[in-house]
C-alpha positions as CSV (number, residue, x, y, z in Angstrom):
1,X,0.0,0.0,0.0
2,X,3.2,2.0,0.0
3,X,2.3,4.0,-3.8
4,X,-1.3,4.3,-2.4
5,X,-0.6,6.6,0.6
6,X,2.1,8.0,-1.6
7,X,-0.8,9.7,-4.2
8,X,-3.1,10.3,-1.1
9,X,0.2,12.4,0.2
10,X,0.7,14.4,-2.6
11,X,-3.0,14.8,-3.4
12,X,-3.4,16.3,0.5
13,X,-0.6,18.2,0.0
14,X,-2.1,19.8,-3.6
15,X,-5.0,20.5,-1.8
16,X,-3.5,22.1,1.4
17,X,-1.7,24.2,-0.9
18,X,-5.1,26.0,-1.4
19,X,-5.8,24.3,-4.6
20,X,-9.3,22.8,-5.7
21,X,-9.5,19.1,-7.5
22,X,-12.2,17.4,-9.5
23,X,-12.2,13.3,-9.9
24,X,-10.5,13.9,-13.6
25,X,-7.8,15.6,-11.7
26,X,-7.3,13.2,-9.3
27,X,-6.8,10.4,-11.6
28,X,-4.5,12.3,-14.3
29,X,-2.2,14.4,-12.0
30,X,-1.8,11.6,-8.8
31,X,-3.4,8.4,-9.8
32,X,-6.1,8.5,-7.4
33,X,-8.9,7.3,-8.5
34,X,-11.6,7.1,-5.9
35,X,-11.7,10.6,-4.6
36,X,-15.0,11.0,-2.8
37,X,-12.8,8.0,-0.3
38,X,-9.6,10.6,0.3
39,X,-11.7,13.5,1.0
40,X,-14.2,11.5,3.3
41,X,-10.7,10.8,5.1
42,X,-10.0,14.4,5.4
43,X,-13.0,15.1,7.0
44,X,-12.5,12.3,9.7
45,X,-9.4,14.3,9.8
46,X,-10.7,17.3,11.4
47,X,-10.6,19.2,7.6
48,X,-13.1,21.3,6.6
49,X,-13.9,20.2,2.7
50,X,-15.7,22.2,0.5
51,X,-17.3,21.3,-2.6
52,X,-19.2,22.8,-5.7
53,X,-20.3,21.7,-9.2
54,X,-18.4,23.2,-12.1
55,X,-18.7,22.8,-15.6
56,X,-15.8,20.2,-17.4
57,X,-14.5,22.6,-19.3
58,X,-12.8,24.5,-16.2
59,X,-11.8,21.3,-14.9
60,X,-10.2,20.3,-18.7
61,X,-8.9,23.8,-18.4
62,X,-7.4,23.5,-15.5
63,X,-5.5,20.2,-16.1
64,X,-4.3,21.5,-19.1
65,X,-2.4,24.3,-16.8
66,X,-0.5,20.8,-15.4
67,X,-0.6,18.9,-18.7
68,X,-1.2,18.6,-22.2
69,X,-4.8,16.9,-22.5
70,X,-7.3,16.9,-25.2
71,X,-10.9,15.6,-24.6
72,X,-13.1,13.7,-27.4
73,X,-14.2,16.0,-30.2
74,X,-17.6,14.3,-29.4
75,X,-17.8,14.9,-25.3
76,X,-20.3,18.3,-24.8
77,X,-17.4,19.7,-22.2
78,X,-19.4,22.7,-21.5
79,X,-22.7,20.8,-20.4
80,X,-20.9,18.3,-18.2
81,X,-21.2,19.5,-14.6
82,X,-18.5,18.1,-12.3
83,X,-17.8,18.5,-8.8
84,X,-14.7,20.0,-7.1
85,X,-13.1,20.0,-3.7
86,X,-11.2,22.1,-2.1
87,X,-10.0,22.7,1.7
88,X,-11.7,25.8,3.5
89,X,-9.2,27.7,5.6
């Protein structure tokens, strides 16, 4: 389980850094691929979590800030609603 608490790690340490993440950010920039399970484990944590629903785009738009990604011609981006977390200070 070693690589496992490695990508919780660096995903806690993303979001402590005052950055928000979406599921398709989790998987592409640490690997982790059941978020909703890290941020429950934040909570227990003592964190306070936010979360809102976003549009794709700004979550494709984001991860393109950290990597180049293109989505399907075919996927309506900017009618997919996603949501993002974030850690409330």
């Amino acid at each position: 389980m070693r690589i496992r608490n490695g990508l919780s790690l660096a995903l806690r340490e993303f979001l402590l850094d005052g950055r928000a993440i979406t599921r398709l950010e989790a998987m592409a920039l640490f690997g982790v691929q059941n978020l909703p399970d890290d941020i429950k484990r934040l909570r227990k944590e003592g964190f306070i979590v936010k979360k809102r629903n976003i549009r794709l785009i700004e979550a494709i738009t984001r991860l393109r800030s950290h990597m180049t990604y293109e989505s399907p011609k075919t996927l309506p981006i900017k009618e997919i609603i996603v949501t993002e977390y974030w850690i409330s200070r």
